[in-house]
KENU-621646 format. One record per residue (C-alpha): x, y, z; residue in three letters; residue number from 0; chain. Coordinates in steps of 0.001 Angstrom, whole numbers. Example, Ala and Ser with C-alpha at 12.3 -4.5 7.8 and 13.67 -1.06 7.14 Angstrom:
BEGIN
+---------+---------+---------+--------+-----+--------+
|       u |       v |       w | residu | num | chaine |
+---------+---------+---------+--------+-----+--------+
|   12300 |   -4500 |    7800 |    ALA |   0 |      A |
|   13670 |   -1060 |    7140 |    SER |   1 |      A |
+---------+---------+---------+--------+-----+--------+
//
This chain:
BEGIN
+---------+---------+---------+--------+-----+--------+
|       u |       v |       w | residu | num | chaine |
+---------+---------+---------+--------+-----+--------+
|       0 |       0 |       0 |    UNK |   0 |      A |
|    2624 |    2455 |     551 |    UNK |   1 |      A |
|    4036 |    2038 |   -2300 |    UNK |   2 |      A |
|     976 |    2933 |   -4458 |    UNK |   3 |      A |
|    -645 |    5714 |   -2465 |    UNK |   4 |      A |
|     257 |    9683 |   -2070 |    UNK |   5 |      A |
|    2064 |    9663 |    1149 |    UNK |   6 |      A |
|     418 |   12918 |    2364 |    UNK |   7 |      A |
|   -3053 |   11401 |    1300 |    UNK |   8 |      A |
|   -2253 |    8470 |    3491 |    UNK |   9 |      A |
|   -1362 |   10522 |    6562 |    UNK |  10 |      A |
|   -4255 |   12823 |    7307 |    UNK |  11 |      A |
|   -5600 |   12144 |   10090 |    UNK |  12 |      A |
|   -2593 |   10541 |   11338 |    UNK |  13 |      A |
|     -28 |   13185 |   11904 |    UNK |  14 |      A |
|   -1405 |   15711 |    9011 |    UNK |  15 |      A |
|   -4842 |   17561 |    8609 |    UNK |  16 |      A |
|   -6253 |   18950 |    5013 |    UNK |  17 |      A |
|   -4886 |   21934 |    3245 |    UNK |  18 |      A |
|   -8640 |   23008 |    2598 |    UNK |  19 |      A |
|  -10614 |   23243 |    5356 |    UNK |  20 |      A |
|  -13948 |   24486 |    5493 |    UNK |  21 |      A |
|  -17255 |   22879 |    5772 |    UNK |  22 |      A |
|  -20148 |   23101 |    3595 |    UNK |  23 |      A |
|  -23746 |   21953 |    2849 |    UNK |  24 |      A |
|  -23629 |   19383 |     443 |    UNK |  25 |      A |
|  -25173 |   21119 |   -2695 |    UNK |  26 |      A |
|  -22621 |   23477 |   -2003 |    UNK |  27 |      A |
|  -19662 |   20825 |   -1453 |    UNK |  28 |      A |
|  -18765 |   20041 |   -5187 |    UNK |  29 |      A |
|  -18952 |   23761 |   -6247 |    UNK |  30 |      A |
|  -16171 |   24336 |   -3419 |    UNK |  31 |      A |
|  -14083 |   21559 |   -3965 |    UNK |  32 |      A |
|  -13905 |   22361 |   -8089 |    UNK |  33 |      A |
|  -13222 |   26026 |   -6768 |    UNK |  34 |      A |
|  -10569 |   25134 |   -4451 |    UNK |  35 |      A |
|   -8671 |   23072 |   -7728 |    UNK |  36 |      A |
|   -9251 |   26309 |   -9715 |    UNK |  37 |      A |
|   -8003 |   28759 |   -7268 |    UNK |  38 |      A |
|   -4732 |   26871 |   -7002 |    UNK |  39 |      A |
|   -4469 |   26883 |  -10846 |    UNK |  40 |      A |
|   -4728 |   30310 |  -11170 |    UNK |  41 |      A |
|   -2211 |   30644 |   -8094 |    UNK |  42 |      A |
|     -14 |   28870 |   -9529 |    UNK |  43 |      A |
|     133 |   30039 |  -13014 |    UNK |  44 |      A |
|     534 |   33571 |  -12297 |    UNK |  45 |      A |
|    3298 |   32797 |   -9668 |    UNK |  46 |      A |
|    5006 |   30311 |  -11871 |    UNK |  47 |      A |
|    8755 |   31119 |  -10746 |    UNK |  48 |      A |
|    8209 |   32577 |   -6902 |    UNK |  49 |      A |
|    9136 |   29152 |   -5194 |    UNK |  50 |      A |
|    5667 |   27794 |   -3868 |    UNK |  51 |      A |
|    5656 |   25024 |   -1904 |    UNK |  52 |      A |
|    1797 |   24450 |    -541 |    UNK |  53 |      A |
|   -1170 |   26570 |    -607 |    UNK |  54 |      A |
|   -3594 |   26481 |    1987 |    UNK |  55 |      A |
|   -7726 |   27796 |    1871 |    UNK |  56 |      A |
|   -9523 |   28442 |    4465 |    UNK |  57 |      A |
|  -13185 |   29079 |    4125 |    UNK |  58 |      A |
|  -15766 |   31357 |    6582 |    UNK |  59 |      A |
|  -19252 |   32387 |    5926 |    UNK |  60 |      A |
|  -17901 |   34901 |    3436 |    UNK |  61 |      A |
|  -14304 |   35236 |    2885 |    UNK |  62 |      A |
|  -11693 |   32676 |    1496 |    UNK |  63 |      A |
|   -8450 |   32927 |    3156 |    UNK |  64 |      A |
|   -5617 |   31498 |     948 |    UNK |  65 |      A |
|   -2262 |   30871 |    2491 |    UNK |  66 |      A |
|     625 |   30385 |     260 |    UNK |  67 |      A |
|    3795 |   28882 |    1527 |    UNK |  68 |      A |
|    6827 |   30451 |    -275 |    UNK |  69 |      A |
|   10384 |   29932 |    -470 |    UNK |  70 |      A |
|   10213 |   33732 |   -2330 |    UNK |  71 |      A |
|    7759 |   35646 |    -215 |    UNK |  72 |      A |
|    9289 |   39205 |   -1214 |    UNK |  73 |      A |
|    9099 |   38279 |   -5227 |    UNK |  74 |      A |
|    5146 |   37196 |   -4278 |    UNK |  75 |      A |
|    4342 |   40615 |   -1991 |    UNK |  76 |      A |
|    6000 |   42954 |   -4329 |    UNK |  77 |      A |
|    6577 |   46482 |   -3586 |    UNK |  78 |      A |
|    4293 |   47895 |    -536 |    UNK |  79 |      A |
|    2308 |   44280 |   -1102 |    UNK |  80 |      A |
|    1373 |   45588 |   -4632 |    UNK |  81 |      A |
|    1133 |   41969 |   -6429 |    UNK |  82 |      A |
|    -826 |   40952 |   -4072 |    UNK |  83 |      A |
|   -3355 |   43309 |   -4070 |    UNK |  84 |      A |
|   -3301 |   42576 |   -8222 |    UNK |  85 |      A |
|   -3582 |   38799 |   -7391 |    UNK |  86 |      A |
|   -6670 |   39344 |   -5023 |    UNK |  87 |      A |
|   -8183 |   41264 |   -7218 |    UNK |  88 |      A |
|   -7502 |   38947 |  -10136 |    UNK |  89 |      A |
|   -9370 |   36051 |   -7922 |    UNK |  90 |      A |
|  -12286 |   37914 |   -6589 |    UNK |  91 |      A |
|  -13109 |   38742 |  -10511 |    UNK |  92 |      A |
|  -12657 |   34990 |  -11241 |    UNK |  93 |      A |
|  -14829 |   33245 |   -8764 |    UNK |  94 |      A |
|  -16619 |   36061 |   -7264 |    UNK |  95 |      A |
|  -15712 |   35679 |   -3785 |    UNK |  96 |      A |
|  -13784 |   37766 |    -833 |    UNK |  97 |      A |
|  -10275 |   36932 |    -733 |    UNK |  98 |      A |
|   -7672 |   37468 |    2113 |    UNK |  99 |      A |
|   -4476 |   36560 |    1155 |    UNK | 100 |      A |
|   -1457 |   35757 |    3467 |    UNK | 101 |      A |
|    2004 |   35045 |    2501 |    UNK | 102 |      A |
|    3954 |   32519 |    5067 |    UNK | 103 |      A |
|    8022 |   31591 |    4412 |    UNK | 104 |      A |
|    9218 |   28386 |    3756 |    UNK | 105 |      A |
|   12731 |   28611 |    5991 |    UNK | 106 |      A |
|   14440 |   25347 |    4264 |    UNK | 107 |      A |
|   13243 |   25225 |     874 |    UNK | 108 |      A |
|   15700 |   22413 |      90 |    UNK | 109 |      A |
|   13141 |   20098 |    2271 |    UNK | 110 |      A |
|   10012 |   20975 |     249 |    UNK | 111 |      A |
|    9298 |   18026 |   -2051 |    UNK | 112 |      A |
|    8014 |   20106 |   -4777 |    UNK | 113 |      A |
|   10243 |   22770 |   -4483 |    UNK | 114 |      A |
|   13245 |   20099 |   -5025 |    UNK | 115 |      A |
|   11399 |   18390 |   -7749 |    UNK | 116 |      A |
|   10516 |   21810 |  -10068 |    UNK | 117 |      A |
|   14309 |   22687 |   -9040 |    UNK | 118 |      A |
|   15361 |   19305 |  -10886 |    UNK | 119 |      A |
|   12828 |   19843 |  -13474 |    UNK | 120 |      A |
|   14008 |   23297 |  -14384 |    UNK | 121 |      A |
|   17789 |   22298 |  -14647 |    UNK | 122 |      A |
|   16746 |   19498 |  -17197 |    UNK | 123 |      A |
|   14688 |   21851 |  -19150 |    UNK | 124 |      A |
|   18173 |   24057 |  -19750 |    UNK | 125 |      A |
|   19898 |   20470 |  -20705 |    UNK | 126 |      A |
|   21907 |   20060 |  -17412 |    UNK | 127 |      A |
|   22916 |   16506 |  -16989 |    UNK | 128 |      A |
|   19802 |   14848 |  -14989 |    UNK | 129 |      A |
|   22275 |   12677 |  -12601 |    UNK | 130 |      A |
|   24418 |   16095 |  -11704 |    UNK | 131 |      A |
|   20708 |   17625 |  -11183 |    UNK | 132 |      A |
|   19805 |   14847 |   -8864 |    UNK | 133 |      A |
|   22265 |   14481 |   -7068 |    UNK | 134 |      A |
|   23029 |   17707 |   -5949 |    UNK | 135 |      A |
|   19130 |   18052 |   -5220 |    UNK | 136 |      A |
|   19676 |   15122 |   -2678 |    UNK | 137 |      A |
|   22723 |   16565 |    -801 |    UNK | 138 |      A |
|   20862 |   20040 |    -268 |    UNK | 139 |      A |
|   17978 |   18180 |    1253 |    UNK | 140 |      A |
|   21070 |   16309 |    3329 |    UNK | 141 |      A |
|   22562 |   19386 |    4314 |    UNK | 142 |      A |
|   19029 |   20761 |    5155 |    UNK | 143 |      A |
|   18915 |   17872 |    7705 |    UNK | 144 |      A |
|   16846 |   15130 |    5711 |    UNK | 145 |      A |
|   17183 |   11671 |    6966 |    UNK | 146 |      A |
|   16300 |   10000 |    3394 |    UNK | 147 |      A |
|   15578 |   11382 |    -131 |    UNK | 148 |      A |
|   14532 |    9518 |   -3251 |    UNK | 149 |      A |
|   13989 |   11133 |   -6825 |    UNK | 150 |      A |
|   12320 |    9060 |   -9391 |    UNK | 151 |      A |
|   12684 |   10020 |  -12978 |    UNK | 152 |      A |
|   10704 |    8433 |  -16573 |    UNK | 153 |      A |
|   10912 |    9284 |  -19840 |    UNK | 154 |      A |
|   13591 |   10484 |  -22865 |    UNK | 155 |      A |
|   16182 |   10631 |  -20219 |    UNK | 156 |      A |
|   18817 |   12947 |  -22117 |    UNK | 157 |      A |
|   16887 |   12942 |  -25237 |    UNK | 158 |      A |
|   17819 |    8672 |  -25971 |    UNK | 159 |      A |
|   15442 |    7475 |  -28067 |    UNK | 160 |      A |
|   13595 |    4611 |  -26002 |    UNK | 161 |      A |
|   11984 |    6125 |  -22790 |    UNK | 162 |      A |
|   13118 |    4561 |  -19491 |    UNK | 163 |      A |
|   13179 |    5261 |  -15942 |    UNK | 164 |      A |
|   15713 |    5568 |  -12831 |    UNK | 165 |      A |
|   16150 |    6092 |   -9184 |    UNK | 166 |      A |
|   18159 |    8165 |   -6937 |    UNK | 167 |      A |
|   18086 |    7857 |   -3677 |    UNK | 168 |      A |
|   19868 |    8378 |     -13 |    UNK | 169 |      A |
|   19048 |    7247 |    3432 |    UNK | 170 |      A |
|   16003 |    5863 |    4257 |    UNK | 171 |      A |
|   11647 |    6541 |    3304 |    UNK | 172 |      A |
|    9898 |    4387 |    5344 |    UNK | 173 |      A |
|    6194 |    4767 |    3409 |    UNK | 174 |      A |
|    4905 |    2073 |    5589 |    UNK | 175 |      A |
|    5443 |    3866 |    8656 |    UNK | 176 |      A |
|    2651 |    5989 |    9353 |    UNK | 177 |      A |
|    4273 |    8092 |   11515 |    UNK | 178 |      A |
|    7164 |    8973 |    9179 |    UNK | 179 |      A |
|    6648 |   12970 |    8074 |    UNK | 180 |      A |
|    7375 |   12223 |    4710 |    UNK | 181 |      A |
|    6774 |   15029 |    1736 |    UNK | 182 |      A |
|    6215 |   14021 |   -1423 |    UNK | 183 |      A |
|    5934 |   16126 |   -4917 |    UNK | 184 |      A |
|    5971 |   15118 |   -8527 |    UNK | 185 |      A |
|    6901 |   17473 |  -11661 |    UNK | 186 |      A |
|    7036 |   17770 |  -15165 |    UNK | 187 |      A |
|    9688 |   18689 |  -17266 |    UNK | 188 |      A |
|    9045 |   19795 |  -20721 |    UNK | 189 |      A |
|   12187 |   19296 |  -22840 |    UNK | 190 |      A |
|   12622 |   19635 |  -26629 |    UNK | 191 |      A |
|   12309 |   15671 |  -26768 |    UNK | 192 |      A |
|    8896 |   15053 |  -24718 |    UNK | 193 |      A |
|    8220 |   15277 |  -21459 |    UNK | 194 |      A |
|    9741 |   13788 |  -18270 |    UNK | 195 |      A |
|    8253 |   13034 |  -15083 |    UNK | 196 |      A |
|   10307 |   13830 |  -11662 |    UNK | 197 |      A |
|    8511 |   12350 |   -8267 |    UNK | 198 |      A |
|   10326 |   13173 |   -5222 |    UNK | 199 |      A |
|   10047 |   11658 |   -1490 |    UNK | 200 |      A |
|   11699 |   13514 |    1322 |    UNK | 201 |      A |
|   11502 |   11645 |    4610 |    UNK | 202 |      A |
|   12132 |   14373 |    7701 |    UNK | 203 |      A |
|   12198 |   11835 |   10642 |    UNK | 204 |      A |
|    9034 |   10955 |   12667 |    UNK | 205 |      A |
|    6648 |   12589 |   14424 |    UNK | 206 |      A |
|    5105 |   12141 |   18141 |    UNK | 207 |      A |
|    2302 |   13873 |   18916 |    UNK | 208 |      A |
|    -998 |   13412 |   20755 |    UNK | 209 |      A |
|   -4270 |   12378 |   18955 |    UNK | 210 |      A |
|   -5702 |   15834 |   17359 |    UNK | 211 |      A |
|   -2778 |   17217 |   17160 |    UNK | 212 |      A |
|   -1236 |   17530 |   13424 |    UNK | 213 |      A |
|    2525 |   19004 |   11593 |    UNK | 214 |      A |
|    2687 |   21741 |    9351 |    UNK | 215 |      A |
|    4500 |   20040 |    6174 |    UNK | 216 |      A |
|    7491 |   22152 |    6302 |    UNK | 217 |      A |
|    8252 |   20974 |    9842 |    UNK | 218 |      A |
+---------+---------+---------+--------+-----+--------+
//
């Protein structure tokens, strides 16, 4: 099982909670969830290159609080918070809702699963050698105190002709363990030669806590 399910799926409830949370009636519940999916697109399309890691929404009777965990937060705010303001304003025209937005810091960006895996991603896309890439992704997330890291790459792998895939990996990702905080990300790079998939698995030790009581993901 742990080898086919999304290790942050498999967690909640365990030692994570949702990154949506809000309750609704249920003819309300699919409009929400299919405007939760869209808000994140748009999110993350018009911050493409400011480092985000996870975006939270929160919902209240009428305001949608979005959180957005970045490894950039000045490139997000902008001058005197001026892209933000653009960006709420952007979203309130699209779904026609109040939007609060708050910016949080991600203070080891090497430990973010998908910040690692667009990192690896990107450095394909401008033809850097995909072991070099790799491998110096794993010893930052080393060096940023990660216990076990494991990259998983498919496709043209430097542009050969038959696809085929291959894994790096260091220390230990116990995906059994329910316990184990483990992050997990996968990415897409888009190279002259098709596309190739990057899945990443950080393991960042385990956690203890009492029942109800849950980790932020960059802990």
């Amino acid at each position: 099982m742990g080898q086919k399910v999304n290790p942050i799926i498999q967690r909640i409830g365990i030692i994570r909670t949702w990154d949506s949370k809000w309750f609704a009636p249920k003819r309300k519940f699919a409009k929400f969830l299919l405007q939760d999916i869209e808000i994140e697109k748009v999110i993350n399309k018009e911050l493409a290159d400011s480092g985000i890691g996870r975006i939270e929404i929160h919902r209240s009777a009428n305001k949608v609080n979005v959180i957005i965990h970045t490894a950039k937060p000045g490139t997000i705010i902008g001058k005197q918070g001026a892209n933000v303001d653009v960006l709420r304003d952007k979203l309130k025209k699209l779904f026609n809702e109040e939007f609060m937005i708050n910016i949080r810091e991600i203070k080891k960006p090497a430990l973010s699963a998908r910040l690692l895996a667009e990192s690896v991603a990107a450095q394909i896309e401008k033809r850097v050698s995909y072991r070099r890439a790799c491998k110096m992704g794993i010893e930052k997330a080393f060096e940023a105190g990660a216990k076990g890291v494991k990259i998983f790459m498919s496709g043209r792998l430097n542009g050969v002709e038959i696809a085929r895939s291959e894994f790096f990996s260091q220390g230990k990702i116990p995906l059994h363990t329910f316990r184990a905080n483990i992050d997990y990300a996968l990415c897409h790079a888009k190279t002259e030669y098709g596309t190739i998939g990057v899945t990443v698995w950080i393991y960042k030790g385990d956690v203890f806590k009492k029942k109800g009581e849950y980790i932020n993901q960059e802990e």
